[in-house]
C-alpha positions as CSV (number, residue, x, y, z in Angstrom):
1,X,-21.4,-21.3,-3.8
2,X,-21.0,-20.8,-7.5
3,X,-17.4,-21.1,-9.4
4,X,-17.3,-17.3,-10.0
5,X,-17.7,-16.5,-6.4
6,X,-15.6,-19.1,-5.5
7,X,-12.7,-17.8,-8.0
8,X,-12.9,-14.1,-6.9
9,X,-12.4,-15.2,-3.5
10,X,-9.6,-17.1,-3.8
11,X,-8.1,-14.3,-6.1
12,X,-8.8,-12.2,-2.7
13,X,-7.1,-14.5,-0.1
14,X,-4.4,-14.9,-2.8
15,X,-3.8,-11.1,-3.1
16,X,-3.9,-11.3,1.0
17,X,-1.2,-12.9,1.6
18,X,0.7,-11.9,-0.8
19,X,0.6,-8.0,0.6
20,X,1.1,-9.8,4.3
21,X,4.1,-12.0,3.0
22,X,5.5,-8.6,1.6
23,X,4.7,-6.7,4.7
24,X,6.4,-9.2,6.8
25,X,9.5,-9.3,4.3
26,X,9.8,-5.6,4.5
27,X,9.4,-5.4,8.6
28,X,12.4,-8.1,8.7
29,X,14.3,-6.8,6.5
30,X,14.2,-3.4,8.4
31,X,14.3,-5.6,11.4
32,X,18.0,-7.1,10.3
33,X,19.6,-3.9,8.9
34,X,18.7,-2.4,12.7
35,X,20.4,-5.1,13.8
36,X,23.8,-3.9,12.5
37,X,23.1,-0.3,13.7
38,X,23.6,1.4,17.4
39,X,19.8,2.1,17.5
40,X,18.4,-0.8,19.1
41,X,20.9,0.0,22.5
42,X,20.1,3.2,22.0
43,X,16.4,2.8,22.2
44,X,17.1,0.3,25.1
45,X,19.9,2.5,27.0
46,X,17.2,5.3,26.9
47,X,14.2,3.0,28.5
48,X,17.0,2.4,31.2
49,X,18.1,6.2,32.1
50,X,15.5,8.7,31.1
51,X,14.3,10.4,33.8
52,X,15.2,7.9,36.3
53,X,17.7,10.4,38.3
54,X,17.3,11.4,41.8
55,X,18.0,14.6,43.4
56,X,18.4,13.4,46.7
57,X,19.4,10.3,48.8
58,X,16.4,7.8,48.5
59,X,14.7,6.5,51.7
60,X,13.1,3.7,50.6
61,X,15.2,1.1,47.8
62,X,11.9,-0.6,45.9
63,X,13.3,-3.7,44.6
64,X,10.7,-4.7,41.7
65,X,11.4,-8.9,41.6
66,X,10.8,-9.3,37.9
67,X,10.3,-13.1,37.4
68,X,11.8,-14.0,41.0
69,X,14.7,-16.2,41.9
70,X,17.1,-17.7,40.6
71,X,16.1,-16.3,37.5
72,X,18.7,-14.1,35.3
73,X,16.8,-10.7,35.9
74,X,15.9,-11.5,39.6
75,X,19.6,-12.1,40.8
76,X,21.2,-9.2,38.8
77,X,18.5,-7.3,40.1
78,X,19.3,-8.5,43.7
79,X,22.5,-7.5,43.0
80,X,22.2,-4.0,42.3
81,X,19.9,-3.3,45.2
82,X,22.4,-4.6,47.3
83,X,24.6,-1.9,45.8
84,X,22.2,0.4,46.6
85,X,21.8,-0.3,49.2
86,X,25.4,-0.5,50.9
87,X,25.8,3.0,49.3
88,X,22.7,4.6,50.9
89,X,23.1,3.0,54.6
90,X,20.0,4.5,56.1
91,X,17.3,3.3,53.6
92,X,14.9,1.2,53.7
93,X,14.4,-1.9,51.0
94,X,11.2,-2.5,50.1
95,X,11.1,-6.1,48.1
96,X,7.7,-6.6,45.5
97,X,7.4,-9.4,44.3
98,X,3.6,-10.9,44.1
99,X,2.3,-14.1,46.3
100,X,3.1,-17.6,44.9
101,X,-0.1,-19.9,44.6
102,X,2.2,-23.0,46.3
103,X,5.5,-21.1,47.7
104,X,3.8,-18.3,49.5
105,X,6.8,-15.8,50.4
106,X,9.5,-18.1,49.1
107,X,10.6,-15.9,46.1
108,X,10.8,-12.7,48.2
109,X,12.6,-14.8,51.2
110,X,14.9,-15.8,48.4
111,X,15.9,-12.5,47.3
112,X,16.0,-10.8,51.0
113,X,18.4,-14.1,51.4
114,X,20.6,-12.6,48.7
115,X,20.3,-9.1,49.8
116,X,21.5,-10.5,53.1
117,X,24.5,-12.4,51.8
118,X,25.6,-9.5,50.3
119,X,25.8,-7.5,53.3
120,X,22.2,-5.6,54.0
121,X,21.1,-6.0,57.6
122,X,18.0,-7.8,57.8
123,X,15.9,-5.5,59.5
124,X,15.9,-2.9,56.5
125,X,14.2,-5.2,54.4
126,X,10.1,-5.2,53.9
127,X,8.2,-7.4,51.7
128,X,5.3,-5.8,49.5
129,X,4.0,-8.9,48.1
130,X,-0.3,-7.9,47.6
131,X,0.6,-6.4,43.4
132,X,0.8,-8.5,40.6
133,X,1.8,-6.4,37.9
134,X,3.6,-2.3,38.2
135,X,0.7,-0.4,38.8
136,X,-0.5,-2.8,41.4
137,X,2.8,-3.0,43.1
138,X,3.2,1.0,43.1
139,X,-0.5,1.3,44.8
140,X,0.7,-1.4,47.6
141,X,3.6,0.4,48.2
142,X,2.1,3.9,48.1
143,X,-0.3,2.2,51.0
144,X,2.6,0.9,52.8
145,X,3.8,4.4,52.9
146,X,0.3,6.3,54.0
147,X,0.3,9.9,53.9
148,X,4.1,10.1,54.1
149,X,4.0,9.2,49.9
150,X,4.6,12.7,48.9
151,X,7.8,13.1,51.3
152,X,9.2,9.4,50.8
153,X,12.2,9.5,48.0
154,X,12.5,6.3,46.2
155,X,14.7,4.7,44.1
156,X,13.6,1.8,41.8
157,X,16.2,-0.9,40.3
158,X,14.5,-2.8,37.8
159,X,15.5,-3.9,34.2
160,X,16.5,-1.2,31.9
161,X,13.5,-1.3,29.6
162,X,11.0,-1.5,32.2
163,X,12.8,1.7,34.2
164,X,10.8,4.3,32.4
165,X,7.7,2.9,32.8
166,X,7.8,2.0,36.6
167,X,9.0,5.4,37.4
168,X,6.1,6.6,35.8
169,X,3.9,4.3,36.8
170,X,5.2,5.5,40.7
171,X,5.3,9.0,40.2
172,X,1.4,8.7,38.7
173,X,-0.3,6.7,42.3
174,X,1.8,9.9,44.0
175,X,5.1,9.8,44.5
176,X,7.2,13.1,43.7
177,X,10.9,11.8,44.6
178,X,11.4,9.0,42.0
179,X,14.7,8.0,40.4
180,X,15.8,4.3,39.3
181,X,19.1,1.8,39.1
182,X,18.6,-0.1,35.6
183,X,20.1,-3.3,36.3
184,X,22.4,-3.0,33.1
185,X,24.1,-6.4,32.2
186,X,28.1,-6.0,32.4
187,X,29.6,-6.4,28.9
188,X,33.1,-7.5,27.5
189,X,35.8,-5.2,28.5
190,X,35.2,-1.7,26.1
191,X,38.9,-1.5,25.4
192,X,39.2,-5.1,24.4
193,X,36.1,-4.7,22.2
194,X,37.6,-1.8,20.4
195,X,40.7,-3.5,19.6
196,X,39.1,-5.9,17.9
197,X,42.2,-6.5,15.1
198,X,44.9,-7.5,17.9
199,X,42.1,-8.8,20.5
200,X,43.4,-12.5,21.2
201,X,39.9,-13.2,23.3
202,X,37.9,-15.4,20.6
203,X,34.9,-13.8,21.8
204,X,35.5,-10.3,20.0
205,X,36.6,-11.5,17.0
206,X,33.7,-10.9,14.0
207,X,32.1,-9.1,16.9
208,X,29.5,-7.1,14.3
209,X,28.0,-10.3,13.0
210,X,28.3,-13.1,16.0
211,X,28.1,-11.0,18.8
212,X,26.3,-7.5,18.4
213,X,23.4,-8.6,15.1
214,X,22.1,-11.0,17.6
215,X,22.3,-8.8,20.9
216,X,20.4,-6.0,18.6
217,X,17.8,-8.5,17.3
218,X,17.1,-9.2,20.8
219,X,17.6,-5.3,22.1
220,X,14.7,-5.0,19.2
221,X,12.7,-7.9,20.6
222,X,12.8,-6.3,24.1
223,X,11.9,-2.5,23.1
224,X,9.1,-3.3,21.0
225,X,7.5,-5.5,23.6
226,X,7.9,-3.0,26.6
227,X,6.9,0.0,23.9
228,X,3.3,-2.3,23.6
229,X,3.1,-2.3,27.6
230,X,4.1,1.6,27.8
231,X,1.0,2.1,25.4
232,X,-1.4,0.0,27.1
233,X,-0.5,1.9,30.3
234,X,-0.9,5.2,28.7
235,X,-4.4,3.8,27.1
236,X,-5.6,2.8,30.6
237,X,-4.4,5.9,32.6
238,X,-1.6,4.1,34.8
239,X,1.5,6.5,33.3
């Protein structure tokens, strides 16, 4: 390689990264300053509610078990299907949560163990443990159901950003009657949050920059990633 070649390409790679060090200053810097706006819950919020009502009492309660138990998602998501579940008495629950390689049914045991503790009768709970992923979940329980699909009303409790797609996901292998439960995270007390200035809890005061920037960044984190697996669903046909 001769030095003139050599020079223009290192002028090349040097222009490179310069134009991706100033792309990825910009995209942070738009990052942060979302950070300190309401969009990120928004965006969130709306993953979580849109479209996921239901016009009837469900008879099946689809459980989706995330990453299992004891995991954060897994036991809040627990715990909203047992309030599903005490509020619509004559429905079934239907618990998906894929095979282990070593545990078998453990992680579904677990979370029909919690259901249990919290009141649902054990023989309303099913286990649909053959999908490994939404779509694969959503056929197995379609096939659980047979030709009843079309009649069956479900409700889905899940994590807010991954209510939109599941419902989709369900309504796309046949179901008609879909709605959802995001399993919303409690927050602080709203009144003691607004009253920020004569709060006395430590853990509202300077709430916009040690409290909600970093809940944002990670509200960002969380959309963008489930906004990649709503287009790959859409490229392959699932939603």
């Amino acid at each position: 390689m001769n030095k003139e070649l050599f020079n223009k390409i290192k002028r090349l790679f040097i222009i490179v990264c310069r134009w991706f060090l100033l792309s990825l200053g910009i995209i942070s810097f738009i990052i942060i300053v979302l950070s300190f706006t309401d969009l990120p819950y928004n965006a969130y919020h709306w993953l979580g509610t849109s479209n996921s009502s239901l016009n009837k009492n469900p008879d099946m309660i689809v459980l989706l078990g995330g990453s299992g138990m004891p995991s954060p998602d897994g036991l809040i998501r627990t715990y909203y299907t047992a309030e599903a579940a005490n509020k619509y008495r004559t429905a079934e629950v239907i618990i998906a949560h894929p095979y282990g390689e070593n545990d078998s049914l453990l992680q579904l045991k677990l979370m029909a163990h919690e259901l249990i503790n919290k009141g649902i009768d054990s023989s309303r709970i099913k286990f649909a443990p053959l999908g490994f992923n939404t779509r694969s979940q959503a056929i197995n329980i379609s096939e659980m159901c047979g030709g009843d699909k079309n009649k069956v009303s479900l409700l889905i409790v899940t994590s807010p950003e991954h209510m939109y797609r599941s419902i989709n996901v369900f309504k796309k292998v046949g179901f008609v009657n879909v709605g959802g439960m995001p399993a919303f995270e409690i927050p602080i007390d709203e009144e003691r949050v607004k009253d920020k200035q004569n709060a006395k809890d430590t853990r509202v005061k300077n709430l916009d920059l040690r409290y909600n920037m970093w809940s944002y960044l990670n509200y960002e984190l969380i959309v963008m990633r489930e906004y990649c697996a709503i287009t790959y669903y859409k490229i392959k046909g699932w939603i």
